[in-house]
C-alpha positions in Angstrom: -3.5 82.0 95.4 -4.7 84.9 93.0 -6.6 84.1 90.2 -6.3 85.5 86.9 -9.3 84.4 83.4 -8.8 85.5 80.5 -11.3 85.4 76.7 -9.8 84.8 74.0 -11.4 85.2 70.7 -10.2 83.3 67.4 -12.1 86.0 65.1 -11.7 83.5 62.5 -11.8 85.1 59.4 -11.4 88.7 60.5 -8.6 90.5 58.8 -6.7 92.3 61.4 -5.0 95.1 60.7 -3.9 93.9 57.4 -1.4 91.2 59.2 -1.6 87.1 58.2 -4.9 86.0 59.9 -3.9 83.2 62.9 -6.3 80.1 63.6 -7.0 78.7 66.8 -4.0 76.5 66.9 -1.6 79.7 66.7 -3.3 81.2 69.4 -3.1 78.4 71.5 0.3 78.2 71.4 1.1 81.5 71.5 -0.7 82.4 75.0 1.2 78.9 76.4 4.5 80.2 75.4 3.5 83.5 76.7 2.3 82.3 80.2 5.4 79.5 80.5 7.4 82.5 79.7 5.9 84.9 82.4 6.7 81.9 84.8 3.4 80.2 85.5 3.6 76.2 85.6 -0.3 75.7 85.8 -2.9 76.8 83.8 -6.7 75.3 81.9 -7.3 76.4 78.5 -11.2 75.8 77.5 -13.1 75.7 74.2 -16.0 78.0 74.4 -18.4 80.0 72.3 -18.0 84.0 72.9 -19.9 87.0 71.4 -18.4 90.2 70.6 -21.0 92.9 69.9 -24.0 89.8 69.6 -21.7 88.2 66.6 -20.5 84.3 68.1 -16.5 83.4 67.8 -15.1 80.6 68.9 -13.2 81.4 72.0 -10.8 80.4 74.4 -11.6 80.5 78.3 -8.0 80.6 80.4 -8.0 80.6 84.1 -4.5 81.1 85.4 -3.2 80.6 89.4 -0.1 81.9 90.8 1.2 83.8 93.9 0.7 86.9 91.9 -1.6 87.3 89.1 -0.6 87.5 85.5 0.4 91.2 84.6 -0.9 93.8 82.2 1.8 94.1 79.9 1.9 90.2 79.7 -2.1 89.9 78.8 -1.2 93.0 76.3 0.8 91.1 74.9 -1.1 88.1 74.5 -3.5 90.4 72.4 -0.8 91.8 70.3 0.7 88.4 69.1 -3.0 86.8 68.6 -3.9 90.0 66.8 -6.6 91.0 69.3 -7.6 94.2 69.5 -8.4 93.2 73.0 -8.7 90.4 75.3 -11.5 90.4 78.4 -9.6 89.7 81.9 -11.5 88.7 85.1 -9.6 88.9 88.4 -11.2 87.8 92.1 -12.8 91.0 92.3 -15.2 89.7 89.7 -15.4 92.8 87.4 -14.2 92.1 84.4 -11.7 94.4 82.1 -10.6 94.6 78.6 -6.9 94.9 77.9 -5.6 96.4 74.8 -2.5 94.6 72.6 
């Protein structure tokens, strides 16, 4: 099994890119749908507290397990329908990456 995580800030109260801002609960459903989509049956979603640049958001920790591990177009994507400008992505290895939307 290969193991995907992924962060997800809620930057509550960010304006992002002059789009509607989305809460928590729209990007909660939005990375499900994405991750049923992309074919993956089992996933956790945790609440957890994130910085970006020493400033704390409210943050999503996902840890997704498959026979292949969740792709970069799908985790771009993710970040482009949450309105991140990026998302962090661990894989086994360990060493973490940031994926643009």
């Amino acid at each position: 099994m290969k193991k995907t995580e992924l962060t997800i800030g809620t930057e509550q109260g960010r304006d992002y890119h002059g789009c509607e801002f989305f809460g928590p609960a729209d990007i909660l459903e939005k990375t499900v749908d994405i991750l049923v989509s992309c074919g993956f049956d089992a996933f956790t979603i945790l609440e957890c507290q994130g910085y970006w640049k020493g400033i704390p958001e409210d943050s999503y920790r996902v840890e997704i397990w498959g026979d292949e591990y969740l792709s970069y177009e799908a985790i771009s994507k993710i970040a482009r329908d949450c309105q991140q400008d990026c998302i962090m992505m661990v894989r086994d290895n360990g060493k973490p990456e940031f994926v643009e939307g």
